[in-house]
C-alpha positions as CSV (number, residue, x, y, z in Angstrom):
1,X,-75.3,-6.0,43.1
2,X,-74.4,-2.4,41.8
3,X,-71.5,-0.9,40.0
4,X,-69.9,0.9,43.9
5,X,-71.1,-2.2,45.9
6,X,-69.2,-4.4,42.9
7,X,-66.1,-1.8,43.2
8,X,-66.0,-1.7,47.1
9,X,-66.3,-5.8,47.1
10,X,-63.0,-5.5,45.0
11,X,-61.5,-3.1,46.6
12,X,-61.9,-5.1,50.3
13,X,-60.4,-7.7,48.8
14,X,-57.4,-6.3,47.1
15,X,-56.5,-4.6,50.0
16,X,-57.9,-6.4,52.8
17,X,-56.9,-9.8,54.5
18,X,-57.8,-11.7,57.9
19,X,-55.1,-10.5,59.8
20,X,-56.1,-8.5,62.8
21,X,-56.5,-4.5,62.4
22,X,-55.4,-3.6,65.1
23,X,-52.9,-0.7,66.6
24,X,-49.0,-2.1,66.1
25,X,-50.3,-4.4,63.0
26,X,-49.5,-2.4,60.2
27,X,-53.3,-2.3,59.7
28,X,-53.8,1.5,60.0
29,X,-49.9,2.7,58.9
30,X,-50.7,0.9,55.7
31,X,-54.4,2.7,55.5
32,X,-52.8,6.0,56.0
33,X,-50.3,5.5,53.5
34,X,-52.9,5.1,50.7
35,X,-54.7,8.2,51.5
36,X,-51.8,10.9,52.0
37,X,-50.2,9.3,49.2
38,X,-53.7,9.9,47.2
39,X,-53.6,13.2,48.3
40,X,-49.9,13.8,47.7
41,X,-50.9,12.9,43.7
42,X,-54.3,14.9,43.6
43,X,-52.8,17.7,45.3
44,X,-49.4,17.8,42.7
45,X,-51.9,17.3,39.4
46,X,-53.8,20.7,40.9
47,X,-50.2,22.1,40.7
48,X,-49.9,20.6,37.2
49,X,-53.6,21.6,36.1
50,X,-54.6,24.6,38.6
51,X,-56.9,26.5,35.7
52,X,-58.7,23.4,35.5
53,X,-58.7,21.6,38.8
54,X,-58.4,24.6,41.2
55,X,-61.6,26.7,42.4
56,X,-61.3,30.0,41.4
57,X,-63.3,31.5,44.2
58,X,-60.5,29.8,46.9
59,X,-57.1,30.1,44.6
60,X,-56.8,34.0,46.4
61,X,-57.0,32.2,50.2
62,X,-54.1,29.9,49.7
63,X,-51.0,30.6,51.1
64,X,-49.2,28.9,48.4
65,X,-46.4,28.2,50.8
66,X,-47.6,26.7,53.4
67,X,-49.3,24.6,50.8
68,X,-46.6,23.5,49.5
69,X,-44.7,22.9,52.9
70,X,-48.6,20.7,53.2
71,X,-48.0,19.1,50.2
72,X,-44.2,17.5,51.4
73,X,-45.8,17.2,54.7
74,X,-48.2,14.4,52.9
75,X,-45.9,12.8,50.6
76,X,-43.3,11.8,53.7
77,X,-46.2,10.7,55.6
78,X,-47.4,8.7,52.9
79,X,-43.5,6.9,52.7
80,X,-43.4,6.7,56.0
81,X,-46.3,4.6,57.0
82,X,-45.9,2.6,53.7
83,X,-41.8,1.7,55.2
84,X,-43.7,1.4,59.0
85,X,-46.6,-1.2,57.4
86,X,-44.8,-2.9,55.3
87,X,-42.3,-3.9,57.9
88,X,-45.5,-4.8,60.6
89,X,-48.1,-6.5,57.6
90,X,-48.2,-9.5,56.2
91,X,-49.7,-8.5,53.3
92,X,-48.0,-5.4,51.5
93,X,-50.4,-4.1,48.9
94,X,-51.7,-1.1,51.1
95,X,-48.2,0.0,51.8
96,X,-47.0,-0.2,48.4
97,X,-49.7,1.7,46.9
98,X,-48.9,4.8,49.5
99,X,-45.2,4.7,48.8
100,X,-46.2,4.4,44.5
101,X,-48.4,7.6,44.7
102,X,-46.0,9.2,46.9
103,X,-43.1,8.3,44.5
104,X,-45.5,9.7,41.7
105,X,-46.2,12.5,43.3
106,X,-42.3,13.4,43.7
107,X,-41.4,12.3,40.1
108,X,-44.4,14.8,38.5
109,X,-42.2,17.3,40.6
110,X,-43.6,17.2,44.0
111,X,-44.8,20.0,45.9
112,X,-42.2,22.7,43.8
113,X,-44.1,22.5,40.9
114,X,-44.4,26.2,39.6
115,X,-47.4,28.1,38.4
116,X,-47.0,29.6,35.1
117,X,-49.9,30.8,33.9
118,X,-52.4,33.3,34.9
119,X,-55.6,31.9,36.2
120,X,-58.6,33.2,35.0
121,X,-62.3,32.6,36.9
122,X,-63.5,30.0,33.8
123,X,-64.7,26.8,34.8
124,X,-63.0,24.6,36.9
125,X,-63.4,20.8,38.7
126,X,-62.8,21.4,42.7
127,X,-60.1,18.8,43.4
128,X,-58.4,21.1,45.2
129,X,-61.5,22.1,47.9
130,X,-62.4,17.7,48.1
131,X,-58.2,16.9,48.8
132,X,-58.3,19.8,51.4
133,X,-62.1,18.9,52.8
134,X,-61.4,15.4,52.9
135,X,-57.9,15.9,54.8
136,X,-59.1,18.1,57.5
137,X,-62.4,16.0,57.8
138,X,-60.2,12.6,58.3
139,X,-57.7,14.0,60.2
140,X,-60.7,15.6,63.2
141,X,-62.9,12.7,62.7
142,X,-61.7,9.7,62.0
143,X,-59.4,9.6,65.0
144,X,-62.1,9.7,67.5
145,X,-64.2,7.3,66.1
146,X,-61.8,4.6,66.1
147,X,-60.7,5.8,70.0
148,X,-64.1,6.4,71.3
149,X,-66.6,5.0,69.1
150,X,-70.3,4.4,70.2
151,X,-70.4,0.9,68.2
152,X,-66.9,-0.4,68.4
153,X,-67.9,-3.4,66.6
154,X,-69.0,-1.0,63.0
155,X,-66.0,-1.1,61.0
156,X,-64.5,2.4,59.6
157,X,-65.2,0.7,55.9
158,X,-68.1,-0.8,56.9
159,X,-70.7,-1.4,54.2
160,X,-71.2,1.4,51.5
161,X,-68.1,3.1,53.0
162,X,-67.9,3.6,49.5
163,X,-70.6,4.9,48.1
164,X,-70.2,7.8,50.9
165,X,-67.0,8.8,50.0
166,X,-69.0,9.0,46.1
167,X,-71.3,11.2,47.7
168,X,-68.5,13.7,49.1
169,X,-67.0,14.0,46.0
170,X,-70.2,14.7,44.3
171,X,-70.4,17.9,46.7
172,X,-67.1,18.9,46.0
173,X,-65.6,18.7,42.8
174,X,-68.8,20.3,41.0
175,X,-68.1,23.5,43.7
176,X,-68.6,26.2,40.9
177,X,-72.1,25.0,40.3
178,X,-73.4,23.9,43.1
179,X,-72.2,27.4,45.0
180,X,-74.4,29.1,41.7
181,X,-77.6,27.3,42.6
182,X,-77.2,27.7,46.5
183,X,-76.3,31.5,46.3
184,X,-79.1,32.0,43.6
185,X,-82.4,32.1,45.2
186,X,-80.7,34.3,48.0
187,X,-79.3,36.5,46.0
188,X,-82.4,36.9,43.6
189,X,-84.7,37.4,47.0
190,X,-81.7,40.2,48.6
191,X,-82.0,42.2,45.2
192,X,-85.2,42.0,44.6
193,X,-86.0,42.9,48.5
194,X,-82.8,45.6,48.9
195,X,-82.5,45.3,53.0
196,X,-78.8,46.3,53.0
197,X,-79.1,48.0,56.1
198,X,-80.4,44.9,58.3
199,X,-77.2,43.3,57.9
200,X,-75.2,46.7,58.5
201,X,-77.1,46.9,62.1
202,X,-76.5,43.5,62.6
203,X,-73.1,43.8,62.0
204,X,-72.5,46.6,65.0
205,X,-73.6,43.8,67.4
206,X,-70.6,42.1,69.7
207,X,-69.4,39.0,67.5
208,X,-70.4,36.5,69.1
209,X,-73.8,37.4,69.5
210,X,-73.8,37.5,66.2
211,X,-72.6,34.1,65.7
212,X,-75.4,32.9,68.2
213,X,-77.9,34.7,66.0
214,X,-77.2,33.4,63.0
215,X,-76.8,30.0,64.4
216,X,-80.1,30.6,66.2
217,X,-81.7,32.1,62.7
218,X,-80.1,29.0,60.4
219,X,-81.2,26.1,62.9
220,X,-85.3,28.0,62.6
221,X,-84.6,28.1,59.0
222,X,-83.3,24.1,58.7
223,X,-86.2,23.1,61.3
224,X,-88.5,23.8,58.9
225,X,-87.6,22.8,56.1
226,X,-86.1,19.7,56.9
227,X,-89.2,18.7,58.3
228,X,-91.1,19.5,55.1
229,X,-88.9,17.5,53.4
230,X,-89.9,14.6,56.2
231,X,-93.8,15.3,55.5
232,X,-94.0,16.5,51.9
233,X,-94.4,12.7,50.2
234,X,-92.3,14.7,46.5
235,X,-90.0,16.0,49.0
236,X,-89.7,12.5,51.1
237,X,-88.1,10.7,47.9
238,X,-84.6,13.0,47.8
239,X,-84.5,13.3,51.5
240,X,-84.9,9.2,51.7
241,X,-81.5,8.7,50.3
242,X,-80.0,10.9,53.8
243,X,-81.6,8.1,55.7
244,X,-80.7,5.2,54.0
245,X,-77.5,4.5,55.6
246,X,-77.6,1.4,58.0
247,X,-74.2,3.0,60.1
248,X,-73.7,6.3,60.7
249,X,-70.6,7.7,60.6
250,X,-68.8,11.5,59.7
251,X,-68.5,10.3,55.8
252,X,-72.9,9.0,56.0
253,X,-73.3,12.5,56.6
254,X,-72.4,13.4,52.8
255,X,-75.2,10.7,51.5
256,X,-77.3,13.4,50.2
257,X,-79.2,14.2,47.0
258,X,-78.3,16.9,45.2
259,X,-82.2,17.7,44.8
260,X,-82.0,17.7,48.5
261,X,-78.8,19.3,49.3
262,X,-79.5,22.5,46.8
263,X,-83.2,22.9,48.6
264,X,-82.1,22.7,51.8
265,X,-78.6,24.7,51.5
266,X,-80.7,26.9,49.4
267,X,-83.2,28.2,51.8
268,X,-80.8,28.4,54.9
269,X,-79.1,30.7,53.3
270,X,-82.2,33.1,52.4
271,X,-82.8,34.4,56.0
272,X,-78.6,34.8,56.3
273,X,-77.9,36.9,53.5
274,X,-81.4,39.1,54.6
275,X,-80.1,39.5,58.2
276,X,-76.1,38.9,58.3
277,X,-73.0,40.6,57.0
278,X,-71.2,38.1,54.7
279,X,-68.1,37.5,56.8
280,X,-70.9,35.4,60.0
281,X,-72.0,33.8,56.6
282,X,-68.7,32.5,56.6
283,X,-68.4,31.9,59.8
284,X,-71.7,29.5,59.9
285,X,-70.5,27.9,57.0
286,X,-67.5,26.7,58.7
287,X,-69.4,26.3,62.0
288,X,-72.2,24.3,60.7
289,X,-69.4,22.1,58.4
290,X,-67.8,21.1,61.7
291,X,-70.7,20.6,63.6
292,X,-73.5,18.7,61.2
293,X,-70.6,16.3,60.5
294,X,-70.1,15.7,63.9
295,X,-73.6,14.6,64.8
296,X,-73.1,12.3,61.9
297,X,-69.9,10.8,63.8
298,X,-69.9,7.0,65.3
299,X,-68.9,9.1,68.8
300,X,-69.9,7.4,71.8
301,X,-69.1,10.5,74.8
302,X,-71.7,12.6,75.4
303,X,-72.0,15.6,77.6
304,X,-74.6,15.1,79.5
305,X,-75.1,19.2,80.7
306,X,-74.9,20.1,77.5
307,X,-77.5,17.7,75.8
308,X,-80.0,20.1,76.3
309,X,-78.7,22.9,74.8
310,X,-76.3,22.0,71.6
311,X,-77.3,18.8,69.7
312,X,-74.5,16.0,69.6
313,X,-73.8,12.9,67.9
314,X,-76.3,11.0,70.3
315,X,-78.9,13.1,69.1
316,X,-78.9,13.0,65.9
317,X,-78.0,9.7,65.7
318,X,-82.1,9.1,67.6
319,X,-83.0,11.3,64.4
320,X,-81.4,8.7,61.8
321,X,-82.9,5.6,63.2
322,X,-85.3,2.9,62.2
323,X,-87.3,2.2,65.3
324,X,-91.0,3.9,65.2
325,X,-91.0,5.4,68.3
326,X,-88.3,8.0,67.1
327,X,-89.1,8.4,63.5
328,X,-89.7,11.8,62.4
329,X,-88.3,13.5,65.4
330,X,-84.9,15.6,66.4
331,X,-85.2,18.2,63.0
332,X,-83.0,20.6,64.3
333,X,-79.4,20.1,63.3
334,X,-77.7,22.7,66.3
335,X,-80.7,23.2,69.3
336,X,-82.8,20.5,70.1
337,X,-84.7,23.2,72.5
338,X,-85.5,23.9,68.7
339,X,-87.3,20.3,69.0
340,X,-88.8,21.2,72.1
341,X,-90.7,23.9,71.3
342,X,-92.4,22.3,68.2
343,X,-92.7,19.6,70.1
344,X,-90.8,16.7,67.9
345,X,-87.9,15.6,70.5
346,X,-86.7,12.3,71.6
347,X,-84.0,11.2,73.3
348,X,-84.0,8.5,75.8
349,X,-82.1,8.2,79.0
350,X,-78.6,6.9,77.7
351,X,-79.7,4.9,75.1
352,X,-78.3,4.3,71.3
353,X,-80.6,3.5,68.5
354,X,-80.2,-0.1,68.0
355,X,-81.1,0.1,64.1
356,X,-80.7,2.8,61.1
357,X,-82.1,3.4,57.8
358,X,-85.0,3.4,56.1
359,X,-88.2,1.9,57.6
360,X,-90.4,-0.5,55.4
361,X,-88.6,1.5,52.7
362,X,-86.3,0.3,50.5
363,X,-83.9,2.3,47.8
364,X,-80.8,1.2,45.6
365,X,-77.9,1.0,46.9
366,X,-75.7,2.3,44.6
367,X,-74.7,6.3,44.1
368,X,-76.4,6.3,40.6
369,X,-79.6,4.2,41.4
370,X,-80.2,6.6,44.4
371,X,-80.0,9.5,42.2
372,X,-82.6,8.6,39.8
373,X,-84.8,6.9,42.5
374,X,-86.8,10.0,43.6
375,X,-87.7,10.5,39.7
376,X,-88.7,6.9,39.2
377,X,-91.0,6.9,41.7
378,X,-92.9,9.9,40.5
379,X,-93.0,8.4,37.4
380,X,-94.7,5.2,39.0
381,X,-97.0,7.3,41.4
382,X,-98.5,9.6,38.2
């Protein structure tokens, strides 16, 4: 057993017990209790630390105020739930953990910590992009899984829960150098190329037609290179570790390889910064956040018009499982008329997958073993 599989047995068992889990059991109070008071502390050490813990490219966005209103907002949520679970639960550990990093939080000086110094653009960890990511990813997703879920049986911390949440903080706190490798070969190709007036004629188009066109122009660009990275054997190892999750969920969508995530984010972004102003490259960004988590989700209602036209959890889902008839299928992360064209779509009449992962394939389990995996097997194959 690995290192996270060894750490997320523990961690079941400290905080878990047999009692049921249900709404009015304490269950979820005492689950939300940990989080915002984990937040609460990461979110007061940024105030402590910003120089090292902040992202410089976001520090200009924030309005510190609100923040800080955010940032009481948590800690009384955290001491809240912890007073409402441990009156409901049997077993208090959850609920005391919430209210102790809660009442750490307030005794490092809460949310009126001041900012002293002057920040400079140096390197920094992105604790501050992961607390805020992971907060407005919970509080969109999470709810609707556990309302309307496709599998009710699959437990939110079902196996390798952990290990996910591994992966999303790989993305995040490294922000500063993962943003310099993705931006690179775009920027290197715009220079070199000098096209400013594409985007600058673009850019007089109504706004949402150019949202649809650089939706249209990223979904081309991720069609095709997702599916090398299906059919190129080199390429196959990285992507593998995407598809080894047996449940899918909105945090299995972060079980990437960096390898992976860099290539693909990487050549999205080529055709964008050719054609697009920089503000729709924003706007993707956030659109394509949203919606490729989504697809990921353990979301059972579908809209059946629109299944033809914008991909949904369904879907993707088809894309991510097991069963032959389906593998290699459904590339195209927004349009599956994408699909259709190159002739790689699937998607049965109201039907689930019954199985994910890998098929006749299998990969550590752990965050570590699945990052050197890809390299090991070169190895073996030279």
């Amino acid at each position: 057993m690995g290192g996270t599989q060894m750490l997320e047995q523990r961690i079941n068992e400290l905080f878990g017990d047999d009692d049921p889990t249900g709404f009015g059991t304490g269950w979820w109070s005492g689950v939300l209790s940990a989080f915002f008071g984990l937040l609460a502390f990461g979110a007061v050490l940024c105030l402590h630390f910003p120089q090292l813990l902040s992202s410089p490219e976001l520090r200009h966005y924030y309005p510190m105020d609100l923040i800080r209103l955010l940032i009481q907002a948590v800690i009384a949520a955290a001491i809240f739930c912890g007073v409402v679970s441990a009156m409901l639960r049997r077993k208090k550990v959850l609920a005391l953990t919430g209210m102790l990093l809660a009442l750490g939080a307030t005794l490092l000086g809460g949310a009126s910590v001041p900012i002293n110094e002057d920040l400079g653009s140096g390197p920094a960890i992105g604790l501050d992009w992961f607390l805020l990511d992971m907060l407005l990813m919970t509080l969109i997703f999470s709810p609707i899984e556990v309302l309307w879920p496709a599998y009710p049986k699959q437990s939110v911390f079902r196996s390798q829960w952990l290990t996910d949440i591994v992966y999303f903080l790989s993305t995040h706190l490294p922000i500063q150098i993962t943003t310099f490798l993705i931006l690179l070969p775009a920027i290197q190709l715009t220079s070199l190329l000098n096209l400013p007036v594409v985007p600058r004629m673009v850019g007089h188009l109504p706004w949402l037609v150019q949202f649809f066109l650089a939706v249209v122009v990223a979904d081309l660009a991720e069609y095709f290179i997702h599916r090398a990275f299906h059919k190129v054997a080199f390429m196959w190892r990285f992507h593998a570790i995407h598809h080894s999750s047996k449940s899918l969920d909105w945090i299995a969508g972060s079980r990437s390889h960096i390898v992976d995530d860099l290539v693909v984010r990487g050549f999205i972004l080529i055709p964008m910064m050719l054609l697009f102003p920089y503000n729709m490259l924003l706007a993707y960004l956030f659109f394509v956040n949203l919606h490729a988590t989504w697809t990921h989700c353990n979301f059972g209602p579908t809209i059946k018009w629109l299944e033809p036209y914008l991909i949904q959890p369904r879907y993707h889902h088809w894309h991510h499982t097991s069963q032959t008839e389906a593998i290699d299928k459904n590339f195209a992360i927004h349009f599956p008329w994408i699909d259709r064209i190159f002739g790689t779509h699937y998607l049965p009449e109201d039907k689930w997958p019954d199985t994910y992962g890998l098929h006749n394939e299998k990969i550590p389990a752990g965050f570590w073993g699945q990052a050197f995996y890809p390299f090991r097997r070169a190895r073996a194959a030279a």
